[in-house]
C-alpha positions in Angstrom: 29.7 -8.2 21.9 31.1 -9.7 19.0 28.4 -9.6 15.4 27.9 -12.2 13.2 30.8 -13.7 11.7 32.9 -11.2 13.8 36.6 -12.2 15.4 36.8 -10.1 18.9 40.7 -9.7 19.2 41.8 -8.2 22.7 45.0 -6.1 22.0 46.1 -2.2 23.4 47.1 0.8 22.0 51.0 1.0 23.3 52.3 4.3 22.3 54.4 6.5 23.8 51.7 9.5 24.9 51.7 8.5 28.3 49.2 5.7 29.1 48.9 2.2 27.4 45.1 1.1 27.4 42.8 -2.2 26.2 41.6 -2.2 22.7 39.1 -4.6 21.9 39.6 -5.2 18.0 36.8 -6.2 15.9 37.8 -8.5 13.1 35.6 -9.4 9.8 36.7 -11.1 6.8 40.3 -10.5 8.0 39.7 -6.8 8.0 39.8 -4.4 11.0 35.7 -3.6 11.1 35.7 -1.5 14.4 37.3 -1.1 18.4 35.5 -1.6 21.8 38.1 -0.3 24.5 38.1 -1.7 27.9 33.7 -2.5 29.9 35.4 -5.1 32.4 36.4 -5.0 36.2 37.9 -1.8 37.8 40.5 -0.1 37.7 39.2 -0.1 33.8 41.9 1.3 31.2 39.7 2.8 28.7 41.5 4.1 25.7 41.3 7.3 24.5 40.3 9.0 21.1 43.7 8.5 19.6 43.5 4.6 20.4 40.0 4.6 19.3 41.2 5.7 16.2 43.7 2.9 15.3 41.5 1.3 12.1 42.5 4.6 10.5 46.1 4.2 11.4 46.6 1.0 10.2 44.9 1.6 6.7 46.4 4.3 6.2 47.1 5.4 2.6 50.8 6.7 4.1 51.1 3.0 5.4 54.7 1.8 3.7 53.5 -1.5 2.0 56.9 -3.0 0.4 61.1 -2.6 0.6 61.7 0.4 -1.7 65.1 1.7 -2.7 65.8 5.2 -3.3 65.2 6.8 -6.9 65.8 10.8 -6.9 67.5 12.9 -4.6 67.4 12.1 -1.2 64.6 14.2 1.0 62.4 14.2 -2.3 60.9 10.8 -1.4 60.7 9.4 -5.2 60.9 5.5 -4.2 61.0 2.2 -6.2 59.5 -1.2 -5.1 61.9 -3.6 -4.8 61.7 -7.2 -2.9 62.9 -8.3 0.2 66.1 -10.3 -0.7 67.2 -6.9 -2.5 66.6 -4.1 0.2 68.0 -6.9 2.7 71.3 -7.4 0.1 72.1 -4.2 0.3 71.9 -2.9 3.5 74.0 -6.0 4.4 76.4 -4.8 1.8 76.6 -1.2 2.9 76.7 -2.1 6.5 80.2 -4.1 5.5 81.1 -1.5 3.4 81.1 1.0 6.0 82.4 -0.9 9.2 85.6 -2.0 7.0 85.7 1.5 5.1 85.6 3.2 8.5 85.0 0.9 11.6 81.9 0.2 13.2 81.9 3.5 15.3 80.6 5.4 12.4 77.3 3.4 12.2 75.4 5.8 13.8 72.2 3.8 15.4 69.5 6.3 15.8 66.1 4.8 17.9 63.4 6.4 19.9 60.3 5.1 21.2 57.5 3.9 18.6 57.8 0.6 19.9 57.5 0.0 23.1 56.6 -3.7 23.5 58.9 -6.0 25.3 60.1 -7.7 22.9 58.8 -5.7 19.6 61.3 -2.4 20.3 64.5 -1.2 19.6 66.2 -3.9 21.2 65.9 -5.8 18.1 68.0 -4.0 16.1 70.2 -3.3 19.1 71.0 -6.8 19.7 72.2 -7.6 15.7 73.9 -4.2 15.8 75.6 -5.9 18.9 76.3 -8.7 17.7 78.0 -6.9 14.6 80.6 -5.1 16.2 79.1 -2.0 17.7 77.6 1.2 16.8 77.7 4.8 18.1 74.2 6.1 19.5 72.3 8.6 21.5 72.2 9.2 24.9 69.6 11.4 27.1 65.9 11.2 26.4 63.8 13.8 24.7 60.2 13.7 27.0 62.7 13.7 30.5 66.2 14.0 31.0 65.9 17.2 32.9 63.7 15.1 35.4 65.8 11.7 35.1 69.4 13.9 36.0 67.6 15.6 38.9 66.1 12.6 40.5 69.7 10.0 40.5 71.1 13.4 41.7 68.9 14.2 44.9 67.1 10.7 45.7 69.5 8.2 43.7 66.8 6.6 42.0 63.9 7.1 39.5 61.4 4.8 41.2 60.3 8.3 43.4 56.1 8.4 43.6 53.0 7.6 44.6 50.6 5.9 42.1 47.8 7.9 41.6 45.0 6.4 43.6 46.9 7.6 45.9 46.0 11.7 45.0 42.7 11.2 46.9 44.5 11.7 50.3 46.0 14.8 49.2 44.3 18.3 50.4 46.3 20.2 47.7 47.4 19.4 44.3 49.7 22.1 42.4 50.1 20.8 38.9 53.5 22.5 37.9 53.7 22.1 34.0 51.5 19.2 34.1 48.5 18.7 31.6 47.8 14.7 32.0 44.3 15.3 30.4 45.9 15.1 27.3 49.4 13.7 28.3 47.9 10.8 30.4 50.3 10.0 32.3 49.5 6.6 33.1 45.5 6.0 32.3 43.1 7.2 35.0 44.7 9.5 36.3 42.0 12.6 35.6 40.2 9.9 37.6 42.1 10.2 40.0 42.3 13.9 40.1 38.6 14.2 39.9 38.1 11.7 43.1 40.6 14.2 45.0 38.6 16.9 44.3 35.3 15.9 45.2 37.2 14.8 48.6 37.8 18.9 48.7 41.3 18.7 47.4 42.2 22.4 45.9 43.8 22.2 42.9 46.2 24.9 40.9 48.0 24.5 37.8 50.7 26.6 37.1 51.6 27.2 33.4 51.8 29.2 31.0 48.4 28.2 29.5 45.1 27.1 31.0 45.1 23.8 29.8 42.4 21.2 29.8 43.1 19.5 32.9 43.7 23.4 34.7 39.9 23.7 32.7 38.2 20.4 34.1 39.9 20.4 37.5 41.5 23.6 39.2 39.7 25.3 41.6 37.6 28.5 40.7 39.2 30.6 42.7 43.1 31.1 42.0 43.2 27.6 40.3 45.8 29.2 37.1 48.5 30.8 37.7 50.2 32.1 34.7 54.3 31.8 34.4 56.7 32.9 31.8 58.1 30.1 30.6 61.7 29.4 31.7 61.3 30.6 34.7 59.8 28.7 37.3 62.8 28.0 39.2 62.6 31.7 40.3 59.0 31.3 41.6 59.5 28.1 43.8 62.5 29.7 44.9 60.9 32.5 46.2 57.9 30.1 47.7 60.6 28.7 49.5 62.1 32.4 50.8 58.4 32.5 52.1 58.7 29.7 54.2 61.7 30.0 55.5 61.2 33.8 56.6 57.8 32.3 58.4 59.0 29.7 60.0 56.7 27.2 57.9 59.3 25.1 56.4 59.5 21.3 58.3 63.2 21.4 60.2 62.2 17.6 62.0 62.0 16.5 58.3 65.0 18.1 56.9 67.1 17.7 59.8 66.8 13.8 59.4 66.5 12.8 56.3 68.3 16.0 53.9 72.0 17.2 53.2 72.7 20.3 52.5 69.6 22.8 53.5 71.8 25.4 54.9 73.7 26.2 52.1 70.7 26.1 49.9 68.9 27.9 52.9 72.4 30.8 52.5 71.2 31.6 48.7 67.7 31.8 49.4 68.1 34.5 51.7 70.5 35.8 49.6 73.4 35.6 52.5 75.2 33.7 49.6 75.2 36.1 46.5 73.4 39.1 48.6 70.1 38.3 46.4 67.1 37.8 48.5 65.0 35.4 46.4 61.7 37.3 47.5 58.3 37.4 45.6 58.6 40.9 44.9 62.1 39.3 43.4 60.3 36.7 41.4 57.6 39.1 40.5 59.9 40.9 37.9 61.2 37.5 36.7 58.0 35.4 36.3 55.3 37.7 35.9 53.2 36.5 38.9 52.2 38.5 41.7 54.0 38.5 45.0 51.1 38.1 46.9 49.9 34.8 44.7 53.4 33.7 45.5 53.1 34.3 49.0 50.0 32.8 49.3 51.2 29.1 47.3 53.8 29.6 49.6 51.6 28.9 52.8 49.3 27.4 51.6 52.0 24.3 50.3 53.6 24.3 53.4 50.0 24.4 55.5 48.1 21.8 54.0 48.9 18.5 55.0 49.2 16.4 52.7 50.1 18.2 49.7 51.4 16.8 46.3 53.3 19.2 44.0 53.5 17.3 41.2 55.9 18.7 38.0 55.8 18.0 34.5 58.3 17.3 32.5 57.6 20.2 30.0 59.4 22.7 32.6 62.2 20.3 32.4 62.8 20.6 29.0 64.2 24.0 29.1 68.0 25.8 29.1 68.4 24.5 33.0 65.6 22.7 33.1 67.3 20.5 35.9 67.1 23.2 38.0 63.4 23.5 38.1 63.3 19.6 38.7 65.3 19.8 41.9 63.5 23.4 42.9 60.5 21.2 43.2 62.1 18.3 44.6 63.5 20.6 47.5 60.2 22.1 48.2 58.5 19.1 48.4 61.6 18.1 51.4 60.6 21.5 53.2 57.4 20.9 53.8 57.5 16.9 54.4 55.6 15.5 51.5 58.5 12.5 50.6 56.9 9.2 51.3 53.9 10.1 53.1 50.1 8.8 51.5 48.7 11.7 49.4 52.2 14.1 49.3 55.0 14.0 46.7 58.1 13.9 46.0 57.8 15.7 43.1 60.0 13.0 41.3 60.0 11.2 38.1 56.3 10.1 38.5 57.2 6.5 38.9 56.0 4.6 42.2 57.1 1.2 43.3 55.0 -1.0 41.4 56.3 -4.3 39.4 57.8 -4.4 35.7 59.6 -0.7 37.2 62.7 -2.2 37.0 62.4 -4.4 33.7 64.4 -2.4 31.2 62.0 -2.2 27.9 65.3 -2.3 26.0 65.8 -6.4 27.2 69.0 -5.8 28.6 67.0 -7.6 31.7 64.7 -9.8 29.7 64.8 -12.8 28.2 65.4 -11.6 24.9 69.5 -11.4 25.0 70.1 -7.8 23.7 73.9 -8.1 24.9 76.1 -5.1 25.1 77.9 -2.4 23.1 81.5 -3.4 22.0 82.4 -0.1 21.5 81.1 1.3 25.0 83.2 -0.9 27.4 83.3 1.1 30.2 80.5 3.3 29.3 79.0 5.1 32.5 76.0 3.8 33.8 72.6 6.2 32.9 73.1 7.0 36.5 76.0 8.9 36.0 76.2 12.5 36.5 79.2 13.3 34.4 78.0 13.9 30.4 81.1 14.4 29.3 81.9 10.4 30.3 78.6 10.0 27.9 79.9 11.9 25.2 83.0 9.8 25.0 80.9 6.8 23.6 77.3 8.2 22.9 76.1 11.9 21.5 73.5 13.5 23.5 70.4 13.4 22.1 70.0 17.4 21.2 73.3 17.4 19.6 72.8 14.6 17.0 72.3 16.6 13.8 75.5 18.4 14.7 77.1 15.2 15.6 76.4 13.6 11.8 77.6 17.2 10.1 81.4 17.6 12.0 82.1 14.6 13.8 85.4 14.1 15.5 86.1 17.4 14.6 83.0 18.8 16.3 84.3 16.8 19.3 82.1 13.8 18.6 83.0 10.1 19.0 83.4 9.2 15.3 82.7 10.8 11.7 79.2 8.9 11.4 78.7 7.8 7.6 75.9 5.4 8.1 72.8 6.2 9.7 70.2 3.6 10.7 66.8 5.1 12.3 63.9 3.2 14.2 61.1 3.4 15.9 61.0 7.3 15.6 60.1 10.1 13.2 63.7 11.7 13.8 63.7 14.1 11.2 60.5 15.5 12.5 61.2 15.1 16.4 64.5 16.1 16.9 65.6 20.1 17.7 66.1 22.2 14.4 64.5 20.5 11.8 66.3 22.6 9.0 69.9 21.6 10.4 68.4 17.8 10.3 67.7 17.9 6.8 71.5 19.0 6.1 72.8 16.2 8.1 70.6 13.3 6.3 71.7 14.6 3.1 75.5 14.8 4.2 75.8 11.0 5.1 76.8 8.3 2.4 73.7 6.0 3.8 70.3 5.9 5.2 68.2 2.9 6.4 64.7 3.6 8.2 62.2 1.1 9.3 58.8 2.9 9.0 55.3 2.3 8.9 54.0 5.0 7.3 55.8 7.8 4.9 56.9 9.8 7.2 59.1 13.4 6.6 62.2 10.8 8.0 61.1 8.1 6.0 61.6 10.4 2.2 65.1 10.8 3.3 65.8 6.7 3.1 68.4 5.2 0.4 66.6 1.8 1.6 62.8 2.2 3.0 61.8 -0.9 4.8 58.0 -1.7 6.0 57.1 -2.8 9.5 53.7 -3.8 10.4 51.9 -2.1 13.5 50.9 -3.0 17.0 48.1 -4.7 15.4 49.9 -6.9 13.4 52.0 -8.8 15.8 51.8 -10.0 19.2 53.4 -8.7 22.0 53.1 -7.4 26.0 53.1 -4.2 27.4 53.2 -2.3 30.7 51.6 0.8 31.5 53.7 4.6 31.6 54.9 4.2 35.1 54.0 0.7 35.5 50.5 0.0 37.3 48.7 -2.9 38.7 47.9 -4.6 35.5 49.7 -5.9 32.3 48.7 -6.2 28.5 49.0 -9.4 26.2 48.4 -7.3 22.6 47.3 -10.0 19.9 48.0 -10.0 16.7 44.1 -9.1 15.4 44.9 -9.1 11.4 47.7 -10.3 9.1 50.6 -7.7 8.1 49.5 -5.3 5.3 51.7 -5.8 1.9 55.0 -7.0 2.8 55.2 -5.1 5.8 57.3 -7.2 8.8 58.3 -6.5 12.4 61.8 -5.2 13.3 62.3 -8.6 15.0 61.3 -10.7 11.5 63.9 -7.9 9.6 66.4 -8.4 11.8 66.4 -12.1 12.1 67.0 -12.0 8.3 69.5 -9.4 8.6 71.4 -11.5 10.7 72.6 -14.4 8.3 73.5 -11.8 5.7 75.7 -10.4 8.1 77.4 -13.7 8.8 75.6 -13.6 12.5 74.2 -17.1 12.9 72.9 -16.9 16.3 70.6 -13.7 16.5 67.3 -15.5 16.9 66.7 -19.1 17.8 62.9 -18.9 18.7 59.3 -17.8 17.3 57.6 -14.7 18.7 55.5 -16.9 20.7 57.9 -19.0 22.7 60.0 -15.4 23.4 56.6 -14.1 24.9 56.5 -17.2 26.8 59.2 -17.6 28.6 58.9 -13.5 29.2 55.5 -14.0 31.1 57.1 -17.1 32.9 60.1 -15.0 34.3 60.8 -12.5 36.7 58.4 -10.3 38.0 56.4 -11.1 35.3 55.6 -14.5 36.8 55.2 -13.6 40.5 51.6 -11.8 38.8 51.1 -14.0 36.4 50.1 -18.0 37.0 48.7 -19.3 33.1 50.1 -17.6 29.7 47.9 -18.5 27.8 44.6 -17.1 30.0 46.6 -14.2 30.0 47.0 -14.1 26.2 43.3 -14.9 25.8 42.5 -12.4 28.0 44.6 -9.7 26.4 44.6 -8.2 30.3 46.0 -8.9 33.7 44.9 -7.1 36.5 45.7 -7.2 40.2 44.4 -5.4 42.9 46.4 -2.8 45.4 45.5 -3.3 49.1 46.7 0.2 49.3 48.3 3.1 47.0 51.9 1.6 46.0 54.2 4.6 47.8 57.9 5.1 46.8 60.3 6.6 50.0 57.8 5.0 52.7 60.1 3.0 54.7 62.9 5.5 54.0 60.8 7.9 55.7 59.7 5.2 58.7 62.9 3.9 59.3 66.1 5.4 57.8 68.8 3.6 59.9 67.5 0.4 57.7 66.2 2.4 54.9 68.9 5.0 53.4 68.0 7.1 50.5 69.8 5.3 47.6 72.3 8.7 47.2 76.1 8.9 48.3 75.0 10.1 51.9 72.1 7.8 52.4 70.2 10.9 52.1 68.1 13.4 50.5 70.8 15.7 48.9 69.2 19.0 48.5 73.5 19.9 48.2 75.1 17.0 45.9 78.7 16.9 46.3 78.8 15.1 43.3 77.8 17.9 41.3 79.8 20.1 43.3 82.9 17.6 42.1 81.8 18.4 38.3 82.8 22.2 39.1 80.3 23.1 36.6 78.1 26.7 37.0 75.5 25.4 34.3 74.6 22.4 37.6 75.1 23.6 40.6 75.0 21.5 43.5 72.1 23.2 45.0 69.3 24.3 42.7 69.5 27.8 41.7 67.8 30.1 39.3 70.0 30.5 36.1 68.4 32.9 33.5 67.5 31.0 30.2 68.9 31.7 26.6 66.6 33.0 24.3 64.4 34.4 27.3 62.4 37.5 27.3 65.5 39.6 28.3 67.7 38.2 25.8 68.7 41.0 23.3 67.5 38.8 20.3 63.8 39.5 22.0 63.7 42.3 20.1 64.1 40.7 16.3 61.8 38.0 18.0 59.8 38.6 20.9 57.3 35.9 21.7 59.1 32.7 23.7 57.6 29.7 22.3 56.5 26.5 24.0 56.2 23.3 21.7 52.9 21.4 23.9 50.9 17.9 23.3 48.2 17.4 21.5 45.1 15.5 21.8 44.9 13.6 18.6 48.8 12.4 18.5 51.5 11.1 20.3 54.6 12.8 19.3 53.9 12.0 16.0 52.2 9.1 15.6 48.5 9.5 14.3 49.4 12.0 12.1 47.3 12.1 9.0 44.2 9.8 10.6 41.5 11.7 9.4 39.1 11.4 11.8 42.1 13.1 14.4 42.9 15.8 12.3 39.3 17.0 11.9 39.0 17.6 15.8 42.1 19.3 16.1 44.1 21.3 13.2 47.6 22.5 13.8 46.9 26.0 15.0 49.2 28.7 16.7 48.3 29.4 19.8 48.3 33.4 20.7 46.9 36.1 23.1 44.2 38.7 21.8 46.5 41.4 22.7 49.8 40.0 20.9 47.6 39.3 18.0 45.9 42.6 18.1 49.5 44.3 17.9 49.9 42.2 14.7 46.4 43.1 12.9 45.9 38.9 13.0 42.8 37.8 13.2 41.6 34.5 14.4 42.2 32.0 11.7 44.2 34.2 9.7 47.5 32.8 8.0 50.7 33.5 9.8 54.4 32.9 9.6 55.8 32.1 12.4 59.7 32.6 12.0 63.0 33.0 13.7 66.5 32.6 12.4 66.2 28.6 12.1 63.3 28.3 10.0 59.5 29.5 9.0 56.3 27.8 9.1 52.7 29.1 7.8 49.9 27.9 9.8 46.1 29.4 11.1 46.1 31.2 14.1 44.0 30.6 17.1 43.2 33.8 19.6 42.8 32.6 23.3 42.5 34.0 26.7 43.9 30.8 27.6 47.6 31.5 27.1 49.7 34.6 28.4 50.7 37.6 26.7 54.2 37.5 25.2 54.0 33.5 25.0 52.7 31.4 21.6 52.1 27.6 21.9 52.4 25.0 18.9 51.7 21.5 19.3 54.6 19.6 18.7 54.0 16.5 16.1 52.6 18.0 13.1 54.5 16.4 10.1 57.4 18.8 8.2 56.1 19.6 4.9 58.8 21.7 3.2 57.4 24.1 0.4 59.6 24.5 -3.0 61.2 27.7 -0.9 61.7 25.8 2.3 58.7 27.2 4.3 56.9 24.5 6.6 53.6 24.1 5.6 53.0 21.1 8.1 53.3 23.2 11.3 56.0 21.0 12.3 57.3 22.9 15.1 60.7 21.9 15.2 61.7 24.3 12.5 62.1 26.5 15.1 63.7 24.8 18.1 67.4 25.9 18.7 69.6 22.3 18.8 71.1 22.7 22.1 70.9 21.3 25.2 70.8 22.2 28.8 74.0 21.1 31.0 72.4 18.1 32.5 72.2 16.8 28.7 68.0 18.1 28.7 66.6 18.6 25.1 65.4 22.3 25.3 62.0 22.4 23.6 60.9 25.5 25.5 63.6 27.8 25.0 62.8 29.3 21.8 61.8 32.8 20.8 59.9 33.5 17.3 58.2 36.3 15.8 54.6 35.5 14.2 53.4 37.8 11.7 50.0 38.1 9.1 50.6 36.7 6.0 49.9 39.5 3.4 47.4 38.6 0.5 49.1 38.9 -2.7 
């Protein structure tokens, strides 16, 4: 309840980590004073520590206050305040500048997803950008592409799941890669997972690490099973050898509703190449046991239902859409698509409303319009990248994109670079070849909230107020039955603004006079009163006062059910109506790196690689439980619960004299950070683990003292266009006292 003199404000914590919860905001004197999450009536989305540490966040002494203009070389972050009508001037001037110098191809428009409201996001800038002639931009996302590319190629379609009330009907859970404890994915779900298990669900997790949710939920006996990272593909293959040899697979299932078993069934068995995909096969490749691979094996395709459920982290690998349709094809042989408490090992959306609302607006009422310069642009559904490169530059490849341009093969030479809603600098592969590229271009404009390692390398810094500062709805990761109205619970600090209030004054400076005709309330409006949006929602302005909508599920919301139930009415939404376990559409791209059945295809920079023996450990970038991404960086009471640390074995670090807490380098030929280490049992020998998200924080020689893992990554990306966080080998070494 409310104290004395005390404004309750319901808003929610919208960030991209996975889950969207309920904030209750206590206000006093116009000042944030403290945050109740979510006491009311079930399903209760209760926000976690990160959201219960927003006060911290939003008084941040990193927030970005006023416009400032660059004053010393760029990257050293010396700033000057200057006023709106200034900073605004002159990015209108450069923006001119630059289109007439060069055409409006070599704005390079560079978003990603620290704004995720429906109408406060990227659309904003989108939609002037639009309306100014065009832009170049990115293409593939960083959390799932790998996942995305293997879904619209086997089931046509990302809407693929089972929400997660649903996991109490299963009587096995393998969690591939999947760590929702501190990812979330959409709020209750350890719930969930704890309802299934005291229904006598077994659980396993396979991964590299134990992780938290492995900790608190897989069973005692055989729960982890430990992988090299890179190549799971070789292990579910070799599940599936199992199953085929014993006659376990479902042939009713796949007779009616897949393409293409045989010929996947041919490489299996090795009748295609002559390679038997057998555990003993697998053994030498993953690391794990035949006979814990032969016992998965039967056990998957015994217990009825089961729900194999992949994260994305597997994904983001060399051929990390290889792993996705593995587990997609596993889940096919032993019948688990569309059935209550299986999986189709898909995207991890189900079919529940506001799926199909593009966050972007180019469905909403806010008009975000299209691209001039990508008429005839392939739909995301395509499976051809190289009709995306023509207008777009995959996501791994952008720093290389902004160095060589058309002579690197890219759509333009980019000489203006615009960034929002993202900490690119610090979240994008090869950190090191990112800060070449900011300092190659001849302008930079970044909307930021707080100084962030992309934020020093601005000529023009503008503020933007938080998520606490404005009003706007979200939707759950994933969707789920309820919807959030997040008020505005204090006025914006300094001279901060939302993208929406910079744009709109943009616009006119631009000579665009018709950007924005209404007030963030009546664009909310007329969002809740369209749509989907209004089928669940009667009265705006209960909703608003509420700050939550919730609806009840009769049942668990289940994608593929009446594919499965009746298929004559019901086709899959691929070419052949069907599950394509064999895509000819792949098979058209004539391409090795994407087969069109999934296939194990060793990973660069993997243990056998020759460059193993300058740098032997394979590193996996994982999530941490005080940020998302990089938001909630520098709160302190988050940083005192979990310091950047390098995860390592006892016996690699014993090799290396390191002890626990001692000061390391970890180092390959991309870059070098120093950070503490942390000896655990909990991650296997031969693999290290850094939290990704940790802010770059150069030293005078160009050593990261932030732990910001991306120092390290390799800027490539897998053939489906996946960025390859987890294919990355370092060497970590004892920092000598001098």
């Amino acid at each position: 309840m409310p104290e004395a003199n005390d404004k309750l404000v319901p808003a929610s914590c919208p960030h991209d980590c996975g889950g969207r919860c309920f904030l209750n905001i206590h206000v006093k004197g116009g000042v944030i004073s403290r945050l109740e999450t979510d006491d009311g009536e079930k399903p209760q989305i209760r926000a976690c520590l990160r959201g219960r540490a927003y006060r911290q966040r939003v008084y941040s002494a990193d927030r970005v206050m006023f416009p400032m203009r660059r004053k010393g070389a760029r990257g050293e972050g010396k700033f000057e305040r200057i006023s709106w009508d200034v900073a605004l001037d002159t990015v209108a001037s450069q923006l001119n500048r630059v289109k007439s110098a060069y055409g409006a191809g070599s704005l390079f428009f560079l978003y990603s997803e620290g704004a995720r409201g429906y109408l406060h996001n990227s659309g904003t800038m989108r939609r002037l950008l639009n309306l100014f002639g065009g832009y170049t931009t990115r293409w593939g996302g960083q959390s799932a592409q790998g996942c995305s590319y293997a879904c619209w190629a086997t089931y046509g379609t990302l809407i693929t799941d089972e929400s997660r009330d649903g996991l109490i009907d299963s009587r096995l859970i393998i969690m591939w890669g999947w760590n929702p404890a501190v990812t979330i994915q959409t709020p209750n779900t350890t719930y969930h997972l704890a309802r299934a298990r005291e229904s006598g669900a077994r659980i396993v997790s396979v991964d590299p690490r134990f992780t938290e949710t492995a900790a608190a939920f897989a069973s005692a006996s055989g729960g982890w099973i430990p992988i090299r990272p890179n190549t799971d593909v070789a292990m579910m293959l070799a599940m599936a050898c199992v199953m085929i040899k014993e006659g376990l697979h479902n042939r009713r299932f796949l007779d009616k509703y897949t393409v293409g078993f045989d010929r996947f069934k041919d490489y299996v068995t090795g009748k295609e190449d002559g390679i038997p995909k057998t555990p003993a096969w697998a053994e030498a490749i993953t690391g794990v046991p035949a006979a814990t691979i032969e016992s998965l094996a039967r056990e998957y395709a015994t217990s009825k239902p089961a729900a194999l459920i992949p994260g994305w982290a597997a994904g983001r690998t060399a051929y990390g859409e290889q792993f996705h349709r593995a587990a997609m094809t596993l889940a096919a042989m032993t019948g688990n698509i569309g059935i209550r408490g299986g999986s189709a090992a898909g995207f991890g959306r189900p079919p529940l409303p506001f799926q199909k609302v593009s966050t972007y607006g180019f469905e909403l009422p806010f008009p975000i319009g299209k691209n001039p310069l990508e008429e005839g642009a392939p739909s995301a559904t395509h499976l051809d990248n190289a009709l995306h490169d023509r207008y777009k530059v995959n996501t791994p490849k952008i720093w290389d994109a902004l160095l060589k341009g058309k002579a690197g093969g890219y759509p333009d030479d980019f000489k203006l670079l615009y960034i929002l809603c993202g900490n690119s600098l610090n979240q994008l592969l090869n950190t090191n070849k990112g800060v070449e590229a900011l300092k190659s271009l001849e302008f930079v404009v970044v909307h930021e909230q707080v100084m962030t390692p992309t934020a020093r390398f601005a000529d023009i810094l503008l503020p933007v107020n938080t998520h606490l500062e404005r009003n706007d709805v979200f939707a759950p990761v994933s969707a789920g039955p309820y919807l959030f109205y997040s008020n505005q619970a204090v006025d914006s600090l300094g001279e901060s603004k939302s993208d929406l209030e910079i744009a709109s004054e943009l616009a006119p400076r631009l000579g665009i006079l018709n950007y924005n005709d209404k007030t963030e309330d009546e664009w909310l409006r007329e969002l809740v009163e369209w749509g989907d949006f209004a089928e669940h929602i009667d009265d705006y302005d209960r909703f608003r006062n509420r700050g939550i909508w919730k609806w009840p599920l009769a049942e668990p919301a289940l994608a593929f059910k009446e594919q499965i139930e009746d298929p004559e009415h019901h086709p899959f939404p691929t070419p052949s109506g069907k599950i394509e376990i064999y895509s000819q559409r792949l098979a058209d791209l004539n391409n090795p790196g994407i087969p069109p059945i999934p296939k194990y295809i060793e990973a660069w920079e993997n243990r056998n690689d020759p460059l193993s023996r300058k740098y032997p450990l394979q590193l996996i970038t994982t999530h941490s439980l005080v940020r998302a991404h990089s938001t909630f960086y520098g709160v302190p009471w988050l940083q005192e619960l979990e310091p950047q640390v390098v995860q390592i074995s006892s016996a690699d670090a014993q090799a290396r004299g390191i002890g626990d807490g001692d000061e390391v380098r970890v180092f390959n030929d991309r870059g070098e950070m120093r950070i503490p280490a942390r000896i655990t049992e909990r991650i296997l020998p031969g693999v290290v683990g850094i939290n990704q998200g940790a802010w770059y924080r150069p030293d005078e020689n160009g050593i990261d003292r932030g732990g910001c893992v991306n120092i390290l990554t390799r800027d490539e990306r897998s053939p489906g266009g996946a960025f390859i966080t987890n294919t990355c080998l370092v060497q970590v070494e004892k920092v000598k006292n001098r």
